[in-house]
Backbone and ligand atoms as CSV (ligand in chain L), in Angstrom:
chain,resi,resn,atom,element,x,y,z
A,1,UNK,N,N,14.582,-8.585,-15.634
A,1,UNK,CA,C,13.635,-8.644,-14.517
A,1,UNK,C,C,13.405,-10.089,-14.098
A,2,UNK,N,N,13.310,-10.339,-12.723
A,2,UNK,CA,C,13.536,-11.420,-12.365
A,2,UNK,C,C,11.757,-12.103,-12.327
A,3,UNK,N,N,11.586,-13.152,-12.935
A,3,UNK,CA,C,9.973,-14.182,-12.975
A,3,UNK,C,C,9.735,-14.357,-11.845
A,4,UNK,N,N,10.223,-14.718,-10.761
A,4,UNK,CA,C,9.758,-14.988,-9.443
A,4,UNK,C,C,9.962,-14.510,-8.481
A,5,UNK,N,N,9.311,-13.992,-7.142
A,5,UNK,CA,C,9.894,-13.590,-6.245
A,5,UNK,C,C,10.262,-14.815,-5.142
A,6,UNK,N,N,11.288,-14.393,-4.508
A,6,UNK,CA,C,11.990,-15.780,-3.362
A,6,UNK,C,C,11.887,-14.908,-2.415
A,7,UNK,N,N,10.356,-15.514,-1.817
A,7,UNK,CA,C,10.169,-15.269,-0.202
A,7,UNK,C,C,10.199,-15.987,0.674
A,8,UNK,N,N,11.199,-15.634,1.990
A,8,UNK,CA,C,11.457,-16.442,3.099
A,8,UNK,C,C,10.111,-17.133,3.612
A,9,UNK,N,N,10.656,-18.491,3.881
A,9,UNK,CA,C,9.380,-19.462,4.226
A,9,UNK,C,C,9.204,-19.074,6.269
A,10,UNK,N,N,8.542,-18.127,6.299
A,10,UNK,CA,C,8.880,-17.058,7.951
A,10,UNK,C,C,7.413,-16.595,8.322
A,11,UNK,N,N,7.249,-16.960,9.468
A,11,UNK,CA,C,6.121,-15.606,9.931
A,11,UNK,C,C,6.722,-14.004,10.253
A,12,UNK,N,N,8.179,-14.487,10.091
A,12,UNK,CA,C,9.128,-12.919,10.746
A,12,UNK,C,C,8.628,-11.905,9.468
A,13,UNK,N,N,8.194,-11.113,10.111
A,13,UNK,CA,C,8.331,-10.017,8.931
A,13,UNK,C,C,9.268,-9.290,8.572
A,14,UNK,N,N,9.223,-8.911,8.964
A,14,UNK,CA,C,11.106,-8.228,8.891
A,14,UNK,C,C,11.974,-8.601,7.860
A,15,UNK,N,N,11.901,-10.384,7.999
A,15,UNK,CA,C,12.750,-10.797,7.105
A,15,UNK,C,C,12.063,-11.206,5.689
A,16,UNK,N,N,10.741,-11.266,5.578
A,16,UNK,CA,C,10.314,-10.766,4.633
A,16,UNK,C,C,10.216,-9.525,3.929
A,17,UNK,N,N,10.510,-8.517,4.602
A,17,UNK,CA,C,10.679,-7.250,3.917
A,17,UNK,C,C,12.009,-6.981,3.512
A,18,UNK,N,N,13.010,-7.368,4.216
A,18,UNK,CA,C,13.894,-7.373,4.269
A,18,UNK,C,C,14.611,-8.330,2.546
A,19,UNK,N,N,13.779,-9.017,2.346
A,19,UNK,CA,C,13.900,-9.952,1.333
A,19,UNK,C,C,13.636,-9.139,0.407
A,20,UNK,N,N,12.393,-8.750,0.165
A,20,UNK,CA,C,11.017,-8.418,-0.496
A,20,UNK,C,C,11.916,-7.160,-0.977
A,21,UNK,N,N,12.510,-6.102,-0.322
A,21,UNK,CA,C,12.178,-4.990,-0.688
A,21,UNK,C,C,13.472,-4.844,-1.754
A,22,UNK,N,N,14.632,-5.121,-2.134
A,22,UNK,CA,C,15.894,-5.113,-2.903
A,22,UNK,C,C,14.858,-6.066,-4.112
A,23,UNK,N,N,14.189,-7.066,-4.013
A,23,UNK,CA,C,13.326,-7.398,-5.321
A,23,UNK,C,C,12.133,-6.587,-5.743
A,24,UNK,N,N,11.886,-5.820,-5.026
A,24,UNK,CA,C,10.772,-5.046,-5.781
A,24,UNK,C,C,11.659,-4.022,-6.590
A,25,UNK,N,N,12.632,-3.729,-5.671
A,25,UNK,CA,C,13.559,-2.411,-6.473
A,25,UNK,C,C,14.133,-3.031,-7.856
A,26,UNK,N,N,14.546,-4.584,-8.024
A,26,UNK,CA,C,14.809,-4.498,-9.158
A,26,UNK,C,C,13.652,-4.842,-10.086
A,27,UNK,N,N,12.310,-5.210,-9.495
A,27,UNK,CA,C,11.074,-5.168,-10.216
A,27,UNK,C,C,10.865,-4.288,-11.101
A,28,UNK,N,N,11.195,-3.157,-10.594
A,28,UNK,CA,C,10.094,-1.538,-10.722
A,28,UNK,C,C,11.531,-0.808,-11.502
A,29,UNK,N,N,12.664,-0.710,-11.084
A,29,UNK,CA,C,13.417,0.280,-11.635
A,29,UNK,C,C,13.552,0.030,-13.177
A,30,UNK,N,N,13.796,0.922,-14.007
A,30,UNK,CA,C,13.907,0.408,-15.322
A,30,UNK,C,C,12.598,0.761,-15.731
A,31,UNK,N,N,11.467,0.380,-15.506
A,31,UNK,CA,C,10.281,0.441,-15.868
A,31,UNK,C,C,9.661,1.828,-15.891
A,32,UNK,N,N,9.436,2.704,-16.647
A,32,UNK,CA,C,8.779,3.792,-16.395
A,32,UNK,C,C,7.161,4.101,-16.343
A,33,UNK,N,N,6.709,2.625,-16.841
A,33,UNK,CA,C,5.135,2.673,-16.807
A,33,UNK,C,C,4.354,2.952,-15.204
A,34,UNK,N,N,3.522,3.536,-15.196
A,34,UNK,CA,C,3.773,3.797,-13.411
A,34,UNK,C,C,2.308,2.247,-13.483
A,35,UNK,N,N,1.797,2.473,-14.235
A,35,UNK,CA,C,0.492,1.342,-13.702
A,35,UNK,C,C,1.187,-0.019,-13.652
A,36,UNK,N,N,2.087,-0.333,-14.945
A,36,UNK,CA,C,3.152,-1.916,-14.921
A,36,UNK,C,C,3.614,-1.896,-13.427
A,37,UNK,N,N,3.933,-0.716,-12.981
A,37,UNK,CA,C,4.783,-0.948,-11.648
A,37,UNK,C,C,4.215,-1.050,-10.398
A,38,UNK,N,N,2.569,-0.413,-10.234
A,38,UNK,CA,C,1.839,-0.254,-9.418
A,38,UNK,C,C,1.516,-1.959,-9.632
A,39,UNK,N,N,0.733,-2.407,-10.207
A,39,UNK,CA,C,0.453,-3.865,-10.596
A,39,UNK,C,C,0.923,-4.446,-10.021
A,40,UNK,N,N,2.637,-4.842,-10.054
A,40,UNK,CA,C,3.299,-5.859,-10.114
A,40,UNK,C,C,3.486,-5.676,-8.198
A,41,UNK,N,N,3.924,-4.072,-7.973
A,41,UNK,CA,C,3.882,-3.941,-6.494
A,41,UNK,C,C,2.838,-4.751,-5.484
A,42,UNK,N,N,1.717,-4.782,-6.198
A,42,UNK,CA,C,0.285,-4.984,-4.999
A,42,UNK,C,C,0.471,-6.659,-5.312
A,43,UNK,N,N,0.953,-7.333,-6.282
A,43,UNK,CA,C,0.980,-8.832,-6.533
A,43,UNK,C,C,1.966,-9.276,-6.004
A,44,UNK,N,N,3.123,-8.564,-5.573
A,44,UNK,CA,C,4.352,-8.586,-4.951
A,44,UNK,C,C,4.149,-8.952,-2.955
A,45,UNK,N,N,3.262,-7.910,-3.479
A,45,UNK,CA,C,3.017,-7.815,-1.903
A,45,UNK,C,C,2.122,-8.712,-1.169
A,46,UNK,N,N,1.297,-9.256,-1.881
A,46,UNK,CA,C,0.577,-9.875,-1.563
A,46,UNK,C,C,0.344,-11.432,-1.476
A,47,UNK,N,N,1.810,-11.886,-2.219
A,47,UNK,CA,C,2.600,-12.833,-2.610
A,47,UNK,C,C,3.515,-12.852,-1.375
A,48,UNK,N,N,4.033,-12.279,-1.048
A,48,UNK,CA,C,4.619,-12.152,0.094
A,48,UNK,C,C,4.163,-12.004,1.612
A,49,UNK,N,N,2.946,-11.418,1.814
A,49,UNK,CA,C,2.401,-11.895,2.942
A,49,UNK,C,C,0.875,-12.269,3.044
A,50,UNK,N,N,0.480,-12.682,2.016
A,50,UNK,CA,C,-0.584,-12.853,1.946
A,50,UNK,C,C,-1.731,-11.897,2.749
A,51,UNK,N,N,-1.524,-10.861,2.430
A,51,UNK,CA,C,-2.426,-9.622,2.800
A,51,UNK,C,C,-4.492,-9.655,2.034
A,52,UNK,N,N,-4.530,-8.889,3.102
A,52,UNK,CA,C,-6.532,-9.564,2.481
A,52,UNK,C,C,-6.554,-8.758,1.414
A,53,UNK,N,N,-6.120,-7.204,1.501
A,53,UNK,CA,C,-6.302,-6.490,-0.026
A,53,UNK,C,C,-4.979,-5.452,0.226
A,54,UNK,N,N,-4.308,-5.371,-0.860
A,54,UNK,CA,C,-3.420,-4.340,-1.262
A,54,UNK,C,C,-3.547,-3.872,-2.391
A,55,UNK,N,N,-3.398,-2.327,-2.253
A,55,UNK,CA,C,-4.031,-1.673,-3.581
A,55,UNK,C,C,-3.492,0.079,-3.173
A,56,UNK,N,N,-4.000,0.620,-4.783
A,56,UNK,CA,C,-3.446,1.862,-4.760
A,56,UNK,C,C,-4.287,2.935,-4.797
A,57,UNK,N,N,-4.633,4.044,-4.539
A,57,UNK,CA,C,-5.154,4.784,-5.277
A,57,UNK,C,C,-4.503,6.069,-5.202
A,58,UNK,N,N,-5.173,7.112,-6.744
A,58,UNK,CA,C,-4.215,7.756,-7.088
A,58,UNK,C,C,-4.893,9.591,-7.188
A,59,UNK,N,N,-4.591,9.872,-6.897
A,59,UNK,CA,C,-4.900,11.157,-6.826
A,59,UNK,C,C,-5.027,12.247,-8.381
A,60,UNK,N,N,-6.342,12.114,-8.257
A,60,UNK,CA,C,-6.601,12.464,-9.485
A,60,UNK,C,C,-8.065,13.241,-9.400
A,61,UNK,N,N,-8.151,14.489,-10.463
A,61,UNK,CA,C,-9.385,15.132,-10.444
A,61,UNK,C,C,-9.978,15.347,-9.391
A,62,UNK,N,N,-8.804,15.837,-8.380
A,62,UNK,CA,C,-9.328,16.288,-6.801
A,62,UNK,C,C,-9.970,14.906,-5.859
A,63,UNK,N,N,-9.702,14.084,-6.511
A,63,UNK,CA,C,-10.069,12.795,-5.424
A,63,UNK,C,C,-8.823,12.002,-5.509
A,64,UNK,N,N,-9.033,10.930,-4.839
A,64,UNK,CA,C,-8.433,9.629,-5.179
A,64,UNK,C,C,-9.081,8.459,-5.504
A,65,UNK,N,N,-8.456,7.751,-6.425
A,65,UNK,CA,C,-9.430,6.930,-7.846
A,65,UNK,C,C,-8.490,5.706,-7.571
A,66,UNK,N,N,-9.328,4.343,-7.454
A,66,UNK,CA,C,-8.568,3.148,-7.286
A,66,UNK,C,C,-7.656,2.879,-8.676
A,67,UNK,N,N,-6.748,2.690,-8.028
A,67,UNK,CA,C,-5.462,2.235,-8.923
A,67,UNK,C,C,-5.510,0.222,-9.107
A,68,UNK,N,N,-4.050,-0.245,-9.536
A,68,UNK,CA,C,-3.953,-1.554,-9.113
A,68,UNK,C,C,-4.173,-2.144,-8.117
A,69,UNK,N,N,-4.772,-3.298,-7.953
A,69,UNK,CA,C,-5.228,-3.615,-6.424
A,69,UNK,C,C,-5.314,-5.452,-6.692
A,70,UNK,N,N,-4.848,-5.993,-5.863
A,70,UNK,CA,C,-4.890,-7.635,-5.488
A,70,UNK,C,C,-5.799,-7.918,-4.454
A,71,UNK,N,N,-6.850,-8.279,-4.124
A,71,UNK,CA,C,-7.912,-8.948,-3.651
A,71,UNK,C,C,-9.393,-8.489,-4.083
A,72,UNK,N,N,-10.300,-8.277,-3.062
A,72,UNK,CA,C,-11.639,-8.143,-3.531
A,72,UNK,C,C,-11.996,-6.533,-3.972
A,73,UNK,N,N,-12.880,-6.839,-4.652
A,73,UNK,CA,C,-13.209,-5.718,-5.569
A,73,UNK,C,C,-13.240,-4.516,-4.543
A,74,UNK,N,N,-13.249,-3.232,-4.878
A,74,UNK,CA,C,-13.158,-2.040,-3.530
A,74,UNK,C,C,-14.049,-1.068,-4.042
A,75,UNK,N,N,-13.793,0.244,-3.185
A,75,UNK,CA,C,-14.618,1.333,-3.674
A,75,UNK,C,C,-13.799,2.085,-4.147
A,76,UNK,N,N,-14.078,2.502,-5.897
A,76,UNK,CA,C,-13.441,3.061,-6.564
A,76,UNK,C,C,-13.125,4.794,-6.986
A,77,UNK,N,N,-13.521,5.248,-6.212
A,77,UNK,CA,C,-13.337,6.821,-5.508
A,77,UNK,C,C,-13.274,7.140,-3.787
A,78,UNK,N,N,-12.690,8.059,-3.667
A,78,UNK,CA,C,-12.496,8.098,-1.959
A,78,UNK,C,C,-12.127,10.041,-1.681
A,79,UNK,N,N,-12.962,10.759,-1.535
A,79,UNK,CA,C,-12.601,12.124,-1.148
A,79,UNK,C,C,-11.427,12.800,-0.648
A,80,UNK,N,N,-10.899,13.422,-0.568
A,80,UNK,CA,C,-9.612,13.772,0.002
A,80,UNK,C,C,-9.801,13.506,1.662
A,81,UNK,N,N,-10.873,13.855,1.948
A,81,UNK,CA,C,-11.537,14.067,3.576
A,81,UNK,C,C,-11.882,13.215,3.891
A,82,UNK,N,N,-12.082,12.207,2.813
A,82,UNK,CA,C,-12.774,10.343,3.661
A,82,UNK,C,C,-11.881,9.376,3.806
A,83,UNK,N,N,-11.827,9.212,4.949
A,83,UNK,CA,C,-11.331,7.210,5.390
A,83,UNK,C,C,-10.106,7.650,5.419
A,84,UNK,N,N,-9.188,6.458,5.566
A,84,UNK,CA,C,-8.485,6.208,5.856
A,84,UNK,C,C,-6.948,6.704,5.276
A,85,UNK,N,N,-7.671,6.643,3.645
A,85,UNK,CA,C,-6.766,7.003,2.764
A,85,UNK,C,C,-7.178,8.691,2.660
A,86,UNK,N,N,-7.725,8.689,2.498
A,86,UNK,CA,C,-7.849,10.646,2.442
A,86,UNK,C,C,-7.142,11.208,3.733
A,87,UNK,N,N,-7.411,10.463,5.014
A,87,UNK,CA,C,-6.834,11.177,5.992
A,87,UNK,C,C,-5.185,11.170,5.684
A,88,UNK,N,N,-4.539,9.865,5.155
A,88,UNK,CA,C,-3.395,9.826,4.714
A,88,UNK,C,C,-2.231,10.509,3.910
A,89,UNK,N,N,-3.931,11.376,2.915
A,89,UNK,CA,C,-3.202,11.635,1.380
A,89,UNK,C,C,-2.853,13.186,2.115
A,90,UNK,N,N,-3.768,13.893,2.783
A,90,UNK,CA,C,-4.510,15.246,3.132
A,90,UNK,C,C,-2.873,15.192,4.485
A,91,UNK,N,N,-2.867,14.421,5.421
A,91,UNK,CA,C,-1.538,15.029,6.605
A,91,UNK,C,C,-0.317,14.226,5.788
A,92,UNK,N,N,-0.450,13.723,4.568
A,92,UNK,CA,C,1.329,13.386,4.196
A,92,UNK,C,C,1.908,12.614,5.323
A,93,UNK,N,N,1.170,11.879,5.703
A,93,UNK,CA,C,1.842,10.910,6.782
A,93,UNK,C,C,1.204,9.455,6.780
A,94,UNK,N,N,2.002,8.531,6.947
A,94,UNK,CA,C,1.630,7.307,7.109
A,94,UNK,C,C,0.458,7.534,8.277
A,95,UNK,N,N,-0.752,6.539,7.992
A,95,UNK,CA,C,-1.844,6.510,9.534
A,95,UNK,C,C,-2.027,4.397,9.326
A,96,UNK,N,N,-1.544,3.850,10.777
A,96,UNK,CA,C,-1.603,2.633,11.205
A,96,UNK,C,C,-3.196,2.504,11.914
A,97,UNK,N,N,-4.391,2.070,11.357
A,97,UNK,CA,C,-5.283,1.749,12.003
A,97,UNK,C,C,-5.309,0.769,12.736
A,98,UNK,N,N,-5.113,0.154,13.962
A,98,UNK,CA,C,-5.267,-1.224,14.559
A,98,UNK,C,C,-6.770,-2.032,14.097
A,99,UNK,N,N,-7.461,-1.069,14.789
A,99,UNK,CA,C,-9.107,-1.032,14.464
A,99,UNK,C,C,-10.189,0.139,13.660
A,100,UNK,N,N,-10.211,-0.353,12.306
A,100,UNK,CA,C,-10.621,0.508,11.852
A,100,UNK,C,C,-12.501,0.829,12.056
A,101,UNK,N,N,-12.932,-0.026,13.052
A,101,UNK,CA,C,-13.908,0.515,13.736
A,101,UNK,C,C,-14.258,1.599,14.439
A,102,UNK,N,N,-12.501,1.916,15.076
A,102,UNK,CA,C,-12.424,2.939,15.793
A,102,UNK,C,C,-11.641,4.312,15.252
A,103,UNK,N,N,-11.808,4.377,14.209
A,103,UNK,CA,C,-11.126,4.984,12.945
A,103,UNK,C,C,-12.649,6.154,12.591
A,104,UNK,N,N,-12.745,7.489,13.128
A,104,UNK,CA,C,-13.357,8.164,12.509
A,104,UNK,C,C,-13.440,8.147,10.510
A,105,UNK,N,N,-14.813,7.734,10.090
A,105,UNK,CA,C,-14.818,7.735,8.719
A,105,UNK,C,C,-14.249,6.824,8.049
A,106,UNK,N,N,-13.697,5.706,8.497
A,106,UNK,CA,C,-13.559,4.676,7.957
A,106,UNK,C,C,-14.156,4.373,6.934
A,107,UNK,N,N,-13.902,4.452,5.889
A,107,UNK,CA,C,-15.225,3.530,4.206
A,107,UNK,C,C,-14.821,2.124,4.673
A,108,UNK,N,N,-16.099,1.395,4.570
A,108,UNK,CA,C,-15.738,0.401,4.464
A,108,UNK,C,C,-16.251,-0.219,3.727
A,109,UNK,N,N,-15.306,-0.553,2.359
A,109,UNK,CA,C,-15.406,-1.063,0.770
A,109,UNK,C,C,-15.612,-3.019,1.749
A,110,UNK,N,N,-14.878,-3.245,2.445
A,110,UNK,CA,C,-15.551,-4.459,2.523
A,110,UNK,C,C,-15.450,-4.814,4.226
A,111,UNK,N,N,-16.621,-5.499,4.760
A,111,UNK,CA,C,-16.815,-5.671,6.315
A,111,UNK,C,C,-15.852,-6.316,7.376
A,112,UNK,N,N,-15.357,-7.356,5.983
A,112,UNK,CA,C,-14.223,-8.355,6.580
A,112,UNK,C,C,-13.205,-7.390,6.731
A,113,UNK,N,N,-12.975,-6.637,6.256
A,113,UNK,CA,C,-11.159,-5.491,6.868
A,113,UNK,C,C,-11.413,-5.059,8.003
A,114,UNK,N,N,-10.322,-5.415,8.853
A,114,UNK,CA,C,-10.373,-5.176,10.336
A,114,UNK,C,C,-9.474,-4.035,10.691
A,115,UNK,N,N,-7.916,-4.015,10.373
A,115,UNK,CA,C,-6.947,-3.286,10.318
A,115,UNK,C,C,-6.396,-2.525,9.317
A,116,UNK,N,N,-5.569,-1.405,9.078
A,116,UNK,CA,C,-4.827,-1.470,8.066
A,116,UNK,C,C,-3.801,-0.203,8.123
A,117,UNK,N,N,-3.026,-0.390,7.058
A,117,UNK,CA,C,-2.185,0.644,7.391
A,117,UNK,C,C,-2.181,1.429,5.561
A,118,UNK,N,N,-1.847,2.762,5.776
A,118,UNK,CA,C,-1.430,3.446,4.718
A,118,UNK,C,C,-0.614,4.599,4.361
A,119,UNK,N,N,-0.113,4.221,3.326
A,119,UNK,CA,C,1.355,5.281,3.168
A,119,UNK,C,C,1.522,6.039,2.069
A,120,UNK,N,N,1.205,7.488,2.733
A,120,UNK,CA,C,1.743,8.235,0.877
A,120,UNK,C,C,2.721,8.193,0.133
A,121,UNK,N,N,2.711,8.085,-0.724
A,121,UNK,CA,C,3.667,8.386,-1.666
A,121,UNK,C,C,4.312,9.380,-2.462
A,122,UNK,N,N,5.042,10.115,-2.262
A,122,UNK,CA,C,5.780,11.162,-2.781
A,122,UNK,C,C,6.560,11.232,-3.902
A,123,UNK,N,N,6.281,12.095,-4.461
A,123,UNK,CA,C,6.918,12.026,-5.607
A,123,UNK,C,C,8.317,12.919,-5.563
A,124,UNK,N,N,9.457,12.979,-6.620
A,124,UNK,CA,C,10.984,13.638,-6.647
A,124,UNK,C,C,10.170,15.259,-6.002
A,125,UNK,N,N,9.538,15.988,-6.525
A,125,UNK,CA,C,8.965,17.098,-6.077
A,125,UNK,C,C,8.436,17.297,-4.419
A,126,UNK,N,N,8.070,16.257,-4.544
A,126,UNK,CA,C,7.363,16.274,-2.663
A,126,UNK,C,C,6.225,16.364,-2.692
A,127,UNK,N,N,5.319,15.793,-3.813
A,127,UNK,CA,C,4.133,15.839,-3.951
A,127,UNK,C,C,2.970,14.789,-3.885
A,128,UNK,N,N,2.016,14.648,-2.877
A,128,UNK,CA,C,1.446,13.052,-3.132
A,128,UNK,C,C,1.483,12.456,-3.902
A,129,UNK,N,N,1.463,11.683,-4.586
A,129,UNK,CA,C,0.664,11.191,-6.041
A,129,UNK,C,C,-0.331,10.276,-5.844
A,130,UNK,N,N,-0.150,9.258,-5.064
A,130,UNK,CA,C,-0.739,7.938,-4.519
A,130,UNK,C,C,-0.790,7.749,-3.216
A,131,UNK,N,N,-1.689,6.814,-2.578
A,131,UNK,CA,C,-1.366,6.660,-1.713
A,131,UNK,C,C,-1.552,4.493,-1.930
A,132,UNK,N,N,-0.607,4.026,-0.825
A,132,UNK,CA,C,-0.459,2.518,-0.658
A,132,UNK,C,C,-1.457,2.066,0.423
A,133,UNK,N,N,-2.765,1.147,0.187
A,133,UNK,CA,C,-3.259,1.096,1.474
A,133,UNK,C,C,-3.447,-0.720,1.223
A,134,UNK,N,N,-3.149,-1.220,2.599
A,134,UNK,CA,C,-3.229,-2.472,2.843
A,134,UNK,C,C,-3.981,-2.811,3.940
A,135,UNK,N,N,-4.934,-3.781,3.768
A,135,UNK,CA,C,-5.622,-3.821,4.493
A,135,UNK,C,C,-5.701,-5.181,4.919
A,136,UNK,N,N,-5.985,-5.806,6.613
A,136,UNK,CA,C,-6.039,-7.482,6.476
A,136,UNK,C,C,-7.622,-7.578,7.633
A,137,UNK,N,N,-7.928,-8.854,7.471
A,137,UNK,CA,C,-8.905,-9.054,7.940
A,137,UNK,C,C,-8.628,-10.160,8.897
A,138,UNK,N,N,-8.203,-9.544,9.859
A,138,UNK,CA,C,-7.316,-9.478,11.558
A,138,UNK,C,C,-7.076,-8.340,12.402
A,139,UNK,N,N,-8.133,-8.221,13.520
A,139,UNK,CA,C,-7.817,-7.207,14.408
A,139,UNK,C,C,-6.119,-7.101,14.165
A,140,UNK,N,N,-5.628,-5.569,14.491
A,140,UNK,CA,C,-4.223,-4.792,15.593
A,140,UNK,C,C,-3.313,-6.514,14.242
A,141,UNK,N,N,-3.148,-6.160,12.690
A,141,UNK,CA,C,-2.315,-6.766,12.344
A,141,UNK,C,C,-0.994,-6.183,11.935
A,142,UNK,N,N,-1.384,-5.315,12.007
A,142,UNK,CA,C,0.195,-4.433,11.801
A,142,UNK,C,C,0.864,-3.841,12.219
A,143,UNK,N,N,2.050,-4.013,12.830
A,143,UNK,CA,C,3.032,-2.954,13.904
A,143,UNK,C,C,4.117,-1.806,13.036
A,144,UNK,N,N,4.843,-1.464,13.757
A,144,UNK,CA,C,5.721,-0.147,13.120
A,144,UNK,C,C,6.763,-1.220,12.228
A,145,UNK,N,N,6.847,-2.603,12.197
A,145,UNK,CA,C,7.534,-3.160,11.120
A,145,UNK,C,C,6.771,-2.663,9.790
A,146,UNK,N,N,5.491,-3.263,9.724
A,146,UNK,CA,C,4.871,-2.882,8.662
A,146,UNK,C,C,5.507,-1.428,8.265
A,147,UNK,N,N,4.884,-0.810,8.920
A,147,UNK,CA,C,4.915,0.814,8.261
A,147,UNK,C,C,6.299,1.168,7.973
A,148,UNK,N,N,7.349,0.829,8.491
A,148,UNK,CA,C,8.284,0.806,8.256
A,148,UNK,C,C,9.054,0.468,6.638
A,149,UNK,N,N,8.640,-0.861,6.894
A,149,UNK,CA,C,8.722,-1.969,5.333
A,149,UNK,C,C,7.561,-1.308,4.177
A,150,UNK,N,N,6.259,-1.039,4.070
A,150,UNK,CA,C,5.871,-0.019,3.684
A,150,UNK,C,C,6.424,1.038,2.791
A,151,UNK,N,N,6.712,2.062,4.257
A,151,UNK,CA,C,7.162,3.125,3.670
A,151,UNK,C,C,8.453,3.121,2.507
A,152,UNK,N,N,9.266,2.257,2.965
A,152,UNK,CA,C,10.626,1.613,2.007
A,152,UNK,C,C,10.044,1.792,0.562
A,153,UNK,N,N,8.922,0.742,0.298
A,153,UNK,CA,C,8.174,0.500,-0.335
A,153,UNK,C,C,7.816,1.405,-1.557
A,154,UNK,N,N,7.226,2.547,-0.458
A,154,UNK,CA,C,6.877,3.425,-1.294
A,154,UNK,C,C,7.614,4.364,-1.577
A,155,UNK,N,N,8.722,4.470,-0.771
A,155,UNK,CA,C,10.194,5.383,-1.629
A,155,UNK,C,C,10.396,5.304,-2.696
A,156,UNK,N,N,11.002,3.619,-2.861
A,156,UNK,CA,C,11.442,3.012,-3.824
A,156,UNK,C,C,9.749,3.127,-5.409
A,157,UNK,N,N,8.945,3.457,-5.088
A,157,UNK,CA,C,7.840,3.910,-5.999
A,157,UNK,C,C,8.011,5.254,-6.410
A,158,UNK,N,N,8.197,6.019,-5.587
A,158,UNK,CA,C,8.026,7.495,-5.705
A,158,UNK,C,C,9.114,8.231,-6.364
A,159,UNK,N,N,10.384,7.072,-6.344
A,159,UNK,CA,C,11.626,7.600,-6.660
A,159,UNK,C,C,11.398,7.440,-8.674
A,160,UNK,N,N,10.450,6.360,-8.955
A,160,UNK,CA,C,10.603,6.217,-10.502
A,160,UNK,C,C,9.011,7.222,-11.113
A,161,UNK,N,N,8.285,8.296,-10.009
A,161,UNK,CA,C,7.508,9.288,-10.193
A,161,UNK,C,C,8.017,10.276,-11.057
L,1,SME,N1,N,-10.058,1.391,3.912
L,1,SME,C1,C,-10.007,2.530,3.114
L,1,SME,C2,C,-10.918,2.417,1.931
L,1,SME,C3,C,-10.337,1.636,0.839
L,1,SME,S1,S,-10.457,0.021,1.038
L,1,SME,O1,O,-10.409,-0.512,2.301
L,1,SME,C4,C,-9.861,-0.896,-0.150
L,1,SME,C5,C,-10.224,3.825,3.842
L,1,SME,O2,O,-10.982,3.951,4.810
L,1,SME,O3,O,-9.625,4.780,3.410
């Protein structure tokens, strides 16, 4: 496993994901611990674009329960039916908030998050397990690159489920 990640010195994203995502795969594969891998993902990521919070949570005991997470402390349960991530976990589909002001039910674990995007994660079965939510504190910061690079993301997670 490689000690460092080598991220392009770029505002392009693209080519940060593009970088990013063949090193997370050799991060994570091999590893069967799912929390070692969740960890290293959100420090990965956040290392790489300096995101305000990236983090996981995991679907458990009929909710979802914060997992690994890189920035400020969050709210550590979330309903299937609340915010951002429940709406996520509940239609199995990525949801891109520009403004999560304008985001029916938004939680908001902290005031400064403006945008964010989040992506389920599937497991070999086809089953949620997690969901990936990133959040930055910048109006409309994420376009269909993100979700795109993302979702990669969370393939490459779901595939060692
Ligand atoms: N934004 C999320 C809550 C989790 S935090 O932002 C870390 C939501 O509405 O689902």
């Amino acid at each position: 496993m490689a000690e460092t990640l080598h991220i392009p010195q770029t505002d392009n994203r693209q080519a940060i994901y593009d970088s990013l995502i063949p090193q997370i795969e050799a991060l994570i594969s091999g590893e069967s611990d799912l929390v070692a891998n969740l960890a290293n993902v959100a420090a990965a990521l956040r290392e790489a674009f300096g995101f305000f919070w990236v983090g996981f949570y995991l679907a458990k005991e009929n909710q979802l329960v914060l997992g690994p997470f890189q920035g400020p402390i969050a709210c550590t349960r979330i309903a299937f039916n609340k915010g951002v991530c429940g709406a996520a976990y509940t239609r199995r589909e990525t949801i891109l908030v520009p403004d999560v002001e304008a985001f029916p039910g938004h939680i908001a674990c902290s005031s400064a998050s403006k945008s964010e995007v989040v992506v389920p994660v599937f497991n070999p079965a086809g089953n949620v397990i997690l969901v990936l939510d990133v959040d930055s504190d910048r109006l409309n910061d994420f376009s269909e690159v993100d979700v795109q690079g993302l979702e990669a993301v969370g393939r490459l997670i779901g595939k060692e489920l």
